[in-house]
N, C-alpha and C positions, 0 to 999 in steps of 0.2 A: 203672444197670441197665436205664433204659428203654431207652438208646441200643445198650444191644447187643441187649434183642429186633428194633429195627430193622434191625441189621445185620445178626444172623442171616438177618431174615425176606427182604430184599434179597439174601443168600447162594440161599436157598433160591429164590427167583423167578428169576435169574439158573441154577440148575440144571434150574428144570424147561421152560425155554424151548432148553436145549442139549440136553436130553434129547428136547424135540418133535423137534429140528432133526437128531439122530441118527437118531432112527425115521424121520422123511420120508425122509432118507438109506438107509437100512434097506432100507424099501419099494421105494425105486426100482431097487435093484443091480442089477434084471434088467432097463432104461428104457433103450431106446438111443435114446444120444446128451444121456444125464441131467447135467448137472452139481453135485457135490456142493453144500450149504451149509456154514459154518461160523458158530457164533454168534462175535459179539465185544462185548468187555464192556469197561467202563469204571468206575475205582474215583471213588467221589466223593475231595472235596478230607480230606487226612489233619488230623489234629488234632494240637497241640503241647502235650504235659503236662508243666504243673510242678509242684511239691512248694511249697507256699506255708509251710508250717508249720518247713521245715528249709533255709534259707537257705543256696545255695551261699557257703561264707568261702572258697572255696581261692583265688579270685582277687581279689590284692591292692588294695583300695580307700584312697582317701581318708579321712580318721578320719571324716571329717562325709557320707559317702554309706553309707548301707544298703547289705547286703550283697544279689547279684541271688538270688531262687528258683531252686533248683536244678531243673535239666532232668531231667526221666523218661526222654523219648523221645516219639516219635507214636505214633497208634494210628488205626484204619482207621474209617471211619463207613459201608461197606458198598459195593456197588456196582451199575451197573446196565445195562441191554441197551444196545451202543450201534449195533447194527444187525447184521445178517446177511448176511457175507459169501459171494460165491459163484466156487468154484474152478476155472477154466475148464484147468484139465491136460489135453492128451490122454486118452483113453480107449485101453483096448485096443483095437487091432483084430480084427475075426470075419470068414472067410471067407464068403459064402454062395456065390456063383456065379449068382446072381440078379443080370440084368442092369437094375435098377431098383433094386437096393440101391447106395448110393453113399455111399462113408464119407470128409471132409474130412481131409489126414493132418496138417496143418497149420492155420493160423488161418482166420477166417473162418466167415458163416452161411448156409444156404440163405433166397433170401427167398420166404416166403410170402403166398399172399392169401387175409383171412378178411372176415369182414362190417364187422369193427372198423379195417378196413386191413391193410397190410404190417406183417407179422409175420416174423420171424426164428428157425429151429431147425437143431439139429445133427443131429438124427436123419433119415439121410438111405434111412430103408426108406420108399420111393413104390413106387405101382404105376400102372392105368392105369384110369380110370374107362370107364364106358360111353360118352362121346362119346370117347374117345382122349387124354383129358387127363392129364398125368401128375399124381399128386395124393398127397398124405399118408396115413396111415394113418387120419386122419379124414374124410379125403374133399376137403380143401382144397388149392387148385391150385398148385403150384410156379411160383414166377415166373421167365420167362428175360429178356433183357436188352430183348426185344419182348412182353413181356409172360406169358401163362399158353402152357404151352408144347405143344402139338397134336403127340399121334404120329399119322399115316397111312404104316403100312408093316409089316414082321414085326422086320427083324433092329434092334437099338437099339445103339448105341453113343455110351458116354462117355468121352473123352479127359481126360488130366490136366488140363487147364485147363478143363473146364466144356463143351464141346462138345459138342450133342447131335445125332448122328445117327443117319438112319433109313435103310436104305439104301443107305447109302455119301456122304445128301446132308446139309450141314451144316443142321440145320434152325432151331436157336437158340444160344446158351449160358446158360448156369446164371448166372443173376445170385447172385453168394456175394458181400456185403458183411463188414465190421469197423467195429468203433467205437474210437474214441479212448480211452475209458473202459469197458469193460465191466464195471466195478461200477457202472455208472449200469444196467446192464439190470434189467428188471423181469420175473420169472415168472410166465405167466398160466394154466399150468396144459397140458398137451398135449405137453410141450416144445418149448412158443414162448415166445420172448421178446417183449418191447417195449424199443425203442430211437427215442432221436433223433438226426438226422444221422450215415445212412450211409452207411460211406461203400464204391464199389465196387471190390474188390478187383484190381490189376493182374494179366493172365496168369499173371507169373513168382512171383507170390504165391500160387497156387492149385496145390492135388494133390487132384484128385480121383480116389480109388480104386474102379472098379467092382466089381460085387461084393462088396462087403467093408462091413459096419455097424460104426458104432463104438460100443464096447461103454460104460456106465455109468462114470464114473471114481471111482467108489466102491469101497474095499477094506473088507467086513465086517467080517472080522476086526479091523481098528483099530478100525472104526465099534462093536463091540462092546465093547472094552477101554474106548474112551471112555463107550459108555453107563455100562460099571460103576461107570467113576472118576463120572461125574455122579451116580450112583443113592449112591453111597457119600461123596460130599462134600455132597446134600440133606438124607442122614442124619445127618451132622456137624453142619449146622445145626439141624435138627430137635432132636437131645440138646444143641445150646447153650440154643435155643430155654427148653428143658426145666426145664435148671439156671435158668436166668435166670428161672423163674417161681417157682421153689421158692424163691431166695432174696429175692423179691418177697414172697410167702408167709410168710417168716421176719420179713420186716424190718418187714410189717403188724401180725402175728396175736401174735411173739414177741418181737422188740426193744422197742416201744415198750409194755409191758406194764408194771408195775408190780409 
């Protein structure tokens, strides 16, 4: 009895860390350029139950060898977070017409520069600070392939490969890296990532769409269907939980009685 309140209560921790990871989800649907998470779990090692009292006879032994314990079956000892996964799908794409919105249609990050170093995001709504810099929604400078990338001019244009002109004169390109592994990325909140060894993207690798933001790759409505099933299989642990104390309860207060 102890070991299924254990496994209930691993049931129940193992739902309300899906359930965080749906809400953060939730939250972000309107985040351009968000990539969903998904939890992933891992069951501990299963148990082999036998029947010690009722000796499998059906398979035929020697006169002088005991018959083996009959098998029950296994049974589960509960399970537990084995990290959080994150879904780099395309997002939709949104028009804007804003020629500093820039949505990637394919793989690849914009790289950015913070206090902490080069940082990596998809959301590619910039604008232009007071000294001419093109910069993020938080004010941090888009890196091109010479560095933070200086408009001086009115008209801006970005070609599909990362090309930034002003003018008509080519003035940088968009450094857009990839990693090898993008479940080694880490979120640090803003929609930047941290990565190591990146690496830069070839031309024929790149589409950059001007005007166009890529929208959150999160569909609510799944994201919601999955909350329920979380909220209603915590609950299932919860009333094992329940049982399993009552007959705790039973086996103290009322079996061993006299």
């Amino acid at each position: 009895m102890i070991r299924g309140l254990y496994t209930a209560a691993s049931g129940m921790v193992m739902e309300q860390t899906r359930n965080d990871t749906i809400a953060n989800n939730l939250a972000n649907v309107n985040t351009t350029g968000y990539k969903k998470d998904v939890a992933v779990f891992r069951t501990f090692p299963e148990m082999l139950l036998w029947r010690l009292t009722d000796a499998d006879k059906s398979q035929g032994k020697a006169a002088d060898q005991a018959p083996k314990p009959a098998l029950i079956g296994s049974i589960g000892t509960g399970v537990r977070v084995d990290g959080i996964l994150q879904v780099h799908k395309l997002g939709p794409l949104r028009q804007t017409g804003a020629p500093l919105d820039l949505a990637l249609g394919g793989e690849g990050f914009y790289a950015i520069s913070t206090p902490q170093g080069e940082r990596y995001t998809r959301n590619g709504s910039f604008s232009l600070d007071g000294e001419g810099y093109i910069v993020t929604t938080e004010g941090r400078r888009v890196l091109g392939r010479r560095g933070a990338i200086q408009v001086q001019g009115k008209d801006v244009q970005v070609d599909a490969q990362g090309g930034v002109r002003v003018d008509g004169r080519l003035v940088d390109n968009l450094k857009i890296v990839d990693f090898a592994d993008r479940g080694r990325l880490i979120k640090e909140g803003d929609s930047l990532f941290a990565g190591d060894q990146p690496v830069n993207l070839t031309p024929d690798r790149i589409k950059v769409l001007q005007g166009y933001q890529e929208q959150s790759n999160v569909n609510s409505v799944s994201e919601l269907v999955n909350m329920i099933t979380a909220m209603r299989s915590y609950e299932a642990n919860q009333k094992a939980i329940q049982a399993e104390d009552q007959l705790l309860d039973k086996a103290v207060n009322e079996v061993g009685r006299v």
